[in-house]
N, CA, C and O atoms as CSV, one atom per row, in Angstrom:
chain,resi,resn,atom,element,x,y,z
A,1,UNK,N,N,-7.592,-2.926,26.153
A,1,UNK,CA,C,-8.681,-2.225,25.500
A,1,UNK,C,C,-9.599,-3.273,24.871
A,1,UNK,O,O,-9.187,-4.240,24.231
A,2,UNK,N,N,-10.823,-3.002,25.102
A,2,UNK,CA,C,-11.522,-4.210,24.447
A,2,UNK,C,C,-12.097,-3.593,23.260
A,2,UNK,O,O,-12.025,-2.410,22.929
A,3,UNK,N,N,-12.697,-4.590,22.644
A,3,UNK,CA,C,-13.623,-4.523,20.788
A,3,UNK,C,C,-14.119,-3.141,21.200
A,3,UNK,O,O,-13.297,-2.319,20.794
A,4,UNK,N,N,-15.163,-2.526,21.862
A,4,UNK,CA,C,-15.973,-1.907,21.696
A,4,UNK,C,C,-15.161,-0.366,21.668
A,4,UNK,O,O,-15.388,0.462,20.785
A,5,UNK,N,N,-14.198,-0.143,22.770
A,5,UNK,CA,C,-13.205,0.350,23.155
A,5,UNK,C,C,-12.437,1.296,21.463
A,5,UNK,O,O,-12.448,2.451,21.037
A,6,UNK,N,N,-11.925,0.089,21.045
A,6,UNK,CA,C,-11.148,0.263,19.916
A,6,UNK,C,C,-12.146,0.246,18.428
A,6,UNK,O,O,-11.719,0.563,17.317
A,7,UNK,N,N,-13.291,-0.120,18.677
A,7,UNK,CA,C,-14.157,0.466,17.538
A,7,UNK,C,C,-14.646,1.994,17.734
A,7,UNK,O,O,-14.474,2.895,16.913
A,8,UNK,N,N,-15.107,2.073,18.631
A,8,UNK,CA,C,-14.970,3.513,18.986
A,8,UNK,C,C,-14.426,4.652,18.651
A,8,UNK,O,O,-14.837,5.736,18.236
A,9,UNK,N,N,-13.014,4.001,19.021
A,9,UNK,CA,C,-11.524,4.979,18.638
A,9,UNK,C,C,-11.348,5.468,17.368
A,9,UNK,O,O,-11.341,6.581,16.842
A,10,UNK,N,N,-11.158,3.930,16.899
A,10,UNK,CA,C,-11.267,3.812,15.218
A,10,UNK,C,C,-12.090,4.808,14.388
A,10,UNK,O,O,-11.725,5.204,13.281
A,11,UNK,N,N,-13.198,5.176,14.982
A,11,UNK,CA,C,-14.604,5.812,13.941
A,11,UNK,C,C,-14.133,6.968,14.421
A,11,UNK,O,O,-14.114,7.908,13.627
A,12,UNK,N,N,-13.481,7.273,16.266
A,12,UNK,CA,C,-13.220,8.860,15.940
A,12,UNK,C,C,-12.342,9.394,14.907
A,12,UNK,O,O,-12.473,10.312,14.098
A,13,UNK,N,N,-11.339,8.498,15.180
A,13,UNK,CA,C,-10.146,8.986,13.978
A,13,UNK,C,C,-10.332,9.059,12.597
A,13,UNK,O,O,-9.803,9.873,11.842
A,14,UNK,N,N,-11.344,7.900,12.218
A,14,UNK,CA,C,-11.743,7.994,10.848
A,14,UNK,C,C,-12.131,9.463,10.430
A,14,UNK,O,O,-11.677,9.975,9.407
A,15,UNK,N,N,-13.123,10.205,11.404
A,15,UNK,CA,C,-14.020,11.145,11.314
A,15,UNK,C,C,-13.438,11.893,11.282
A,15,UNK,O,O,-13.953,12.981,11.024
A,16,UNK,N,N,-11.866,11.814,11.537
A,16,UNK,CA,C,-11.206,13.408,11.846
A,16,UNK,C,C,-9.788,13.093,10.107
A,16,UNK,O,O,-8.951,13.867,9.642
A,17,UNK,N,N,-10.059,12.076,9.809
A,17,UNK,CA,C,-8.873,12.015,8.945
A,17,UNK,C,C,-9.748,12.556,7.519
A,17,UNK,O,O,-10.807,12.318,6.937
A,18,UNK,N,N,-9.028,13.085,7.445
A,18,UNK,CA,C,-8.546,13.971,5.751
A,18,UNK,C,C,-7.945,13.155,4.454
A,18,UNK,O,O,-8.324,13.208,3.284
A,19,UNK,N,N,-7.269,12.663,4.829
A,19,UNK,CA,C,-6.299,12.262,3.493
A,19,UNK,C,C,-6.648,10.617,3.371
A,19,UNK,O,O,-6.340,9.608,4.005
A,20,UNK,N,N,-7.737,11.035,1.802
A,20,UNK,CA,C,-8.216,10.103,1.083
A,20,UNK,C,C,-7.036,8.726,1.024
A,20,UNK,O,O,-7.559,7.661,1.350
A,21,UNK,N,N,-5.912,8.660,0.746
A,21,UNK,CA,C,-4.771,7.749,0.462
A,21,UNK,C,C,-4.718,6.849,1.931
A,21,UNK,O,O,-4.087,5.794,1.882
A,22,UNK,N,N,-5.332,7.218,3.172
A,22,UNK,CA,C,-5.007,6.642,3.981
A,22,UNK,C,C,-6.464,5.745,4.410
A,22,UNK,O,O,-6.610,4.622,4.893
A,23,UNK,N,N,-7.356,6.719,4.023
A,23,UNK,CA,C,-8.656,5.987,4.348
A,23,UNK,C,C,-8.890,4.647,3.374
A,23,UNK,O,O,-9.503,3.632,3.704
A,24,UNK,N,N,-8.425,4.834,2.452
A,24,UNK,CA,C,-8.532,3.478,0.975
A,24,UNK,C,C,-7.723,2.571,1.811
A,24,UNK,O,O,-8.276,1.576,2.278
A,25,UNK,N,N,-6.362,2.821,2.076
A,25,UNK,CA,C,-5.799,1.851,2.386
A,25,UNK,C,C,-6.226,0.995,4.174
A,25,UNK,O,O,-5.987,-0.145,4.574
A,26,UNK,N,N,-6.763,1.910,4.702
A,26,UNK,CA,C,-7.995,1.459,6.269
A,26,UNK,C,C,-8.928,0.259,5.399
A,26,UNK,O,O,-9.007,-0.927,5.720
A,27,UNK,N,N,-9.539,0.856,4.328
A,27,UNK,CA,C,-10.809,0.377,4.015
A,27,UNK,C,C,-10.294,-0.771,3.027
A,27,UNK,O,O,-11.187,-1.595,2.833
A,28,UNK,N,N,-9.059,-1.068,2.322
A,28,UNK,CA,C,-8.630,-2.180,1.782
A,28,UNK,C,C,-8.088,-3.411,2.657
A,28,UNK,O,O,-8.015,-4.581,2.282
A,29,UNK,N,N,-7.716,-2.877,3.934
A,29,UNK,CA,C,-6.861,-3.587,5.172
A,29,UNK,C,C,-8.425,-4.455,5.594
A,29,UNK,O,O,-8.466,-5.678,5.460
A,30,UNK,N,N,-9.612,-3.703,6.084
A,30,UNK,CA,C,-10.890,-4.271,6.456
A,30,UNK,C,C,-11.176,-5.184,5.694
A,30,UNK,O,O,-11.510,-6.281,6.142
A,31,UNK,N,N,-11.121,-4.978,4.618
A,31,UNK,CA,C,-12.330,-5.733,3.546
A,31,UNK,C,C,-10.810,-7.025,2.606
A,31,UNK,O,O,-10.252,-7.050,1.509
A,32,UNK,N,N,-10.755,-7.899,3.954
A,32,UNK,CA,C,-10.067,-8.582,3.832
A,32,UNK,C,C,-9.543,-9.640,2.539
A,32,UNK,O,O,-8.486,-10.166,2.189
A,33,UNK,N,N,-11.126,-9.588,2.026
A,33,UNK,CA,C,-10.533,-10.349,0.292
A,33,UNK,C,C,-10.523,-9.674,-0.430
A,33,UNK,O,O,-10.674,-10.283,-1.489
A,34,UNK,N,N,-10.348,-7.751,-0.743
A,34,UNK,CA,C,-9.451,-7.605,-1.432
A,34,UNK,C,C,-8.544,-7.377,-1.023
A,34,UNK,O,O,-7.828,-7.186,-2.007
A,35,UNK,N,N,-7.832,-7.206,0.040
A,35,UNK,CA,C,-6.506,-7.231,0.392
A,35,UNK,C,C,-5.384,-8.201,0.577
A,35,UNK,O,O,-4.210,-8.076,0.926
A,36,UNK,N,N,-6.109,-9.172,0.239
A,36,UNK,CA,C,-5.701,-10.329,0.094
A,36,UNK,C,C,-4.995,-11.056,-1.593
A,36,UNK,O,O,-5.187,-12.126,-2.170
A,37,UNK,N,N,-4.120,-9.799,-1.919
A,37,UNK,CA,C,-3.924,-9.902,-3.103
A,37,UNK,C,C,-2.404,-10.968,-3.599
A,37,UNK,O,O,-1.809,-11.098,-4.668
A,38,UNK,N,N,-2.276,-11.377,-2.674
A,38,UNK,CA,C,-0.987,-12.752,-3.028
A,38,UNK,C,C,-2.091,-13.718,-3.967
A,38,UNK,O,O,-1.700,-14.281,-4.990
A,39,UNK,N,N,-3.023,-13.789,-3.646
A,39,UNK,CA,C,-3.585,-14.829,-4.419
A,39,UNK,C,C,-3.990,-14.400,-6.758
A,39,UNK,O,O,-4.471,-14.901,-7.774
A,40,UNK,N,N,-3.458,-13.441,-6.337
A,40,UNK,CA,C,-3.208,-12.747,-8.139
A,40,UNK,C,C,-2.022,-12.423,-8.208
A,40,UNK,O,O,-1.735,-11.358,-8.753
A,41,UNK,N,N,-0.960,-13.309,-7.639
A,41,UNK,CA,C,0.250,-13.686,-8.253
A,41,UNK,C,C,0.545,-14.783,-8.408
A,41,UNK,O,O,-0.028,-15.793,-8.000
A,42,UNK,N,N,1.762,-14.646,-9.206
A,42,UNK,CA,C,2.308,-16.468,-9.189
A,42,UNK,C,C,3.590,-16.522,-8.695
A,42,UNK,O,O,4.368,-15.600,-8.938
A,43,UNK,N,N,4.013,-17.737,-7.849
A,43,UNK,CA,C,5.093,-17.513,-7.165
A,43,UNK,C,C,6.382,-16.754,-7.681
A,43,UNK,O,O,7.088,-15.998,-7.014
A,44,UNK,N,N,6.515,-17.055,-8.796
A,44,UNK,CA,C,7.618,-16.213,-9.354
A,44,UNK,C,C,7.555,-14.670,-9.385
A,44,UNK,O,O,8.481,-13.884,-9.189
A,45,UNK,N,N,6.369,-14.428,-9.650
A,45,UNK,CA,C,6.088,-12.633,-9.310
A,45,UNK,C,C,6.325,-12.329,-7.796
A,45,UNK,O,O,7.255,-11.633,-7.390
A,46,UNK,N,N,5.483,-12.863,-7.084
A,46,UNK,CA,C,5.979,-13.123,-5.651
A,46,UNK,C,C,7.776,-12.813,-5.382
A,46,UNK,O,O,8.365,-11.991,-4.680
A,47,UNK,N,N,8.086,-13.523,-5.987
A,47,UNK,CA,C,9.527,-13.773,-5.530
A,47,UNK,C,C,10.407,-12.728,-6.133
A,47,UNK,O,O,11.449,-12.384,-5.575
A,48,UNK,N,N,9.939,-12.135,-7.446
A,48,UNK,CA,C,10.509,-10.680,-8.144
A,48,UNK,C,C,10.126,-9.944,-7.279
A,48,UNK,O,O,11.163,-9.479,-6.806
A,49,UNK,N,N,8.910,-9.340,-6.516
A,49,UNK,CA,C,8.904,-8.464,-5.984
A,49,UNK,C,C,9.692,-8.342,-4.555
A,49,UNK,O,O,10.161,-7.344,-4.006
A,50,UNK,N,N,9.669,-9.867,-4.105
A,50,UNK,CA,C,10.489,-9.889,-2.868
A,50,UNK,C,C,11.743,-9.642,-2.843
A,50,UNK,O,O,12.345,-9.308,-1.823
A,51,UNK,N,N,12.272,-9.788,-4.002
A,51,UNK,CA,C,13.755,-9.504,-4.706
A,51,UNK,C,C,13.988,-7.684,-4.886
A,51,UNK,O,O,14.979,-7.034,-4.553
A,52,UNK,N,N,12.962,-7.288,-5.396
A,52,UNK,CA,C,12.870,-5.791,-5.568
A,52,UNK,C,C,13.333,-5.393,-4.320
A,52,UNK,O,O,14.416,-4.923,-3.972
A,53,UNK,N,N,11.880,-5.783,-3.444
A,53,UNK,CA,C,11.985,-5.177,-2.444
A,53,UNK,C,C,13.284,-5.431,-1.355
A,53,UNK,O,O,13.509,-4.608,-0.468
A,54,UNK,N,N,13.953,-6.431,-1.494
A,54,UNK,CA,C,15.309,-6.732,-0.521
A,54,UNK,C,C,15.975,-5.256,-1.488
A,54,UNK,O,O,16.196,-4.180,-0.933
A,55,UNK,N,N,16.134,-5.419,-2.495
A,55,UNK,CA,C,17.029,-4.346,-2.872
A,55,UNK,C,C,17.046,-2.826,-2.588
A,55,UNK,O,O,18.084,-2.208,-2.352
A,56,UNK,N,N,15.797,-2.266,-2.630
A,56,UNK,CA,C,15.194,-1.233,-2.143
A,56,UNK,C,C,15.437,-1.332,-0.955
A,56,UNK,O,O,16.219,-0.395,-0.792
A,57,UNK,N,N,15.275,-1.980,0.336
A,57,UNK,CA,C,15.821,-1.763,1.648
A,57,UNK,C,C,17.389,-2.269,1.733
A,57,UNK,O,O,17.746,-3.033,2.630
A,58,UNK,N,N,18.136,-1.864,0.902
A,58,UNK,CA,C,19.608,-2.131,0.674
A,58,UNK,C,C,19.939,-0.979,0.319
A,58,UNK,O,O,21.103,-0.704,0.614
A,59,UNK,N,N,19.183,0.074,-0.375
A,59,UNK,CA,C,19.489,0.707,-0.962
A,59,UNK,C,C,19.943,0.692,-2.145
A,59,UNK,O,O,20.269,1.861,-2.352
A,60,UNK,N,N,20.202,-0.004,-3.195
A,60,UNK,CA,C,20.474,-0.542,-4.441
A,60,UNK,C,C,19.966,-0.283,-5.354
A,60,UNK,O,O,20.579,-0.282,-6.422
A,61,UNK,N,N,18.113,0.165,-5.237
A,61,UNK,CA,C,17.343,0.755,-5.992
A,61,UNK,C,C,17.135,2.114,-5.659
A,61,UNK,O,O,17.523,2.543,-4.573
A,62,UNK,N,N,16.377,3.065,-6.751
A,62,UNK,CA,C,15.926,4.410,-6.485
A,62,UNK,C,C,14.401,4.623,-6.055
A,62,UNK,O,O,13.495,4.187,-6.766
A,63,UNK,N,N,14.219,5.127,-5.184
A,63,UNK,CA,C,12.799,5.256,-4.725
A,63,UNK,C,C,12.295,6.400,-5.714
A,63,UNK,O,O,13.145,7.150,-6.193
A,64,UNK,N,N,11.218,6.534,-5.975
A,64,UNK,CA,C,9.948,7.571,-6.570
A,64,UNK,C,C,8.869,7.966,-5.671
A,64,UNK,O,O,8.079,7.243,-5.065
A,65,UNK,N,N,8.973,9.275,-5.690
A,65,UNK,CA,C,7.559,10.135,-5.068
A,65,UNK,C,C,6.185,9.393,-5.740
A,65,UNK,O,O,6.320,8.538,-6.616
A,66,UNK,N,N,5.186,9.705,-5.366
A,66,UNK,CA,C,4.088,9.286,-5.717
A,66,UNK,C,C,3.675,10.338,-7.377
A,66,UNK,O,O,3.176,10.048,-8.464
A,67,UNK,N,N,4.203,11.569,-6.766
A,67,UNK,CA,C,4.267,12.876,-8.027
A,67,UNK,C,C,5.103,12.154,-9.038
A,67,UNK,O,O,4.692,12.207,-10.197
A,68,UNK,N,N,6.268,11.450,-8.786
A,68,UNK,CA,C,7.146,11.664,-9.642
A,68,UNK,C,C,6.960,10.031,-10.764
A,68,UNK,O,O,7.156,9.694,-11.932
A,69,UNK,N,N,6.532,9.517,-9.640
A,69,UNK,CA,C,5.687,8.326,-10.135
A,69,UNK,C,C,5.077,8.407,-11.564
A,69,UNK,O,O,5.466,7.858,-12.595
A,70,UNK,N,N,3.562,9.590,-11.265
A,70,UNK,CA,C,2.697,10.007,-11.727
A,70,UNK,C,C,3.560,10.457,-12.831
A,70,UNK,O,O,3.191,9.884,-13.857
A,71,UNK,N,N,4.391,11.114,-13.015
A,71,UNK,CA,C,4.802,11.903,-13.930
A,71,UNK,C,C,5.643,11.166,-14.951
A,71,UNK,O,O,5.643,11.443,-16.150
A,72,UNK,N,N,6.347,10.223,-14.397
A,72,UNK,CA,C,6.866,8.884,-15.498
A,72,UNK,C,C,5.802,8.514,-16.115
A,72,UNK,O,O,5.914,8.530,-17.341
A,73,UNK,N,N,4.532,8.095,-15.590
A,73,UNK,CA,C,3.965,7.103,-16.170
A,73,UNK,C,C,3.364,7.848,-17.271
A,73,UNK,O,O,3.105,7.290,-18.337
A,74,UNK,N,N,3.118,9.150,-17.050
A,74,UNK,CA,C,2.715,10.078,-18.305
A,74,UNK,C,C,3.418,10.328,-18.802
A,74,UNK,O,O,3.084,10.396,-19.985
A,75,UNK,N,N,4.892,10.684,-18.567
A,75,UNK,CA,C,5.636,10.815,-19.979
A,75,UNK,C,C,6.189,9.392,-20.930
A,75,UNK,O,O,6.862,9.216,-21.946
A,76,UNK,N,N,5.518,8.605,-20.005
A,76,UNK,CA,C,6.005,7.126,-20.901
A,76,UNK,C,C,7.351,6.364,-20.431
A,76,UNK,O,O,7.917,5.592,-21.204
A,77,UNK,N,N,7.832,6.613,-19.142
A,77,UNK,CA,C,8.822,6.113,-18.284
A,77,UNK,C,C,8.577,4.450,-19.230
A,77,UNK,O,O,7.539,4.028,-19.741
A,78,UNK,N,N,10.201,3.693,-19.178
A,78,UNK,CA,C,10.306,2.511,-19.856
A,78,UNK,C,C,11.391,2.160,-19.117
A,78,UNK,O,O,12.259,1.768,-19.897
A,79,UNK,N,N,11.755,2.111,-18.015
A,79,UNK,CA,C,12.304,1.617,-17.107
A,79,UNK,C,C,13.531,1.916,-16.354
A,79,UNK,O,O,13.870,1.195,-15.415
């Protein structure tokens, strides 16, 4: 498939997608320096989150809904 091909595609699907959460994250993936967010950490944060995240695909940690997320952070969730 060439550039023109897959730009094409791209704008149909854009045109047909609905859900705001996916288009931000299209439009953060494009706009390459802000997505480029390793550079507003410091290796050690880097390396906590890489640590998180091994644990979370271990299963070791508890995952959160995006709702339920939302709903800690308003009742004042502290860890």
């Amino acid at each position: 498939m060439n550039t023109l091909d897959l730009q094409t595609e791209i704008i149909q699907l854009l045109r047909e997608e609905r859900n705001t959460s996916i288009l931000e994250a299209i439009r953060m993936l494009l706009r390459r320096e802000e997505a480029d967010m390793d550079e507003d950490f410091t290796p050690e944060e880097l390396a906590e989150l890489d640590a998180q995240r091994a644990e979370h695909l271990k299963g070791e940690s508890k995952s959160y809904t995006a709702e339920e997320s939302i709903r800690m952070i308003r009742d004042g969730f502290n860890g």
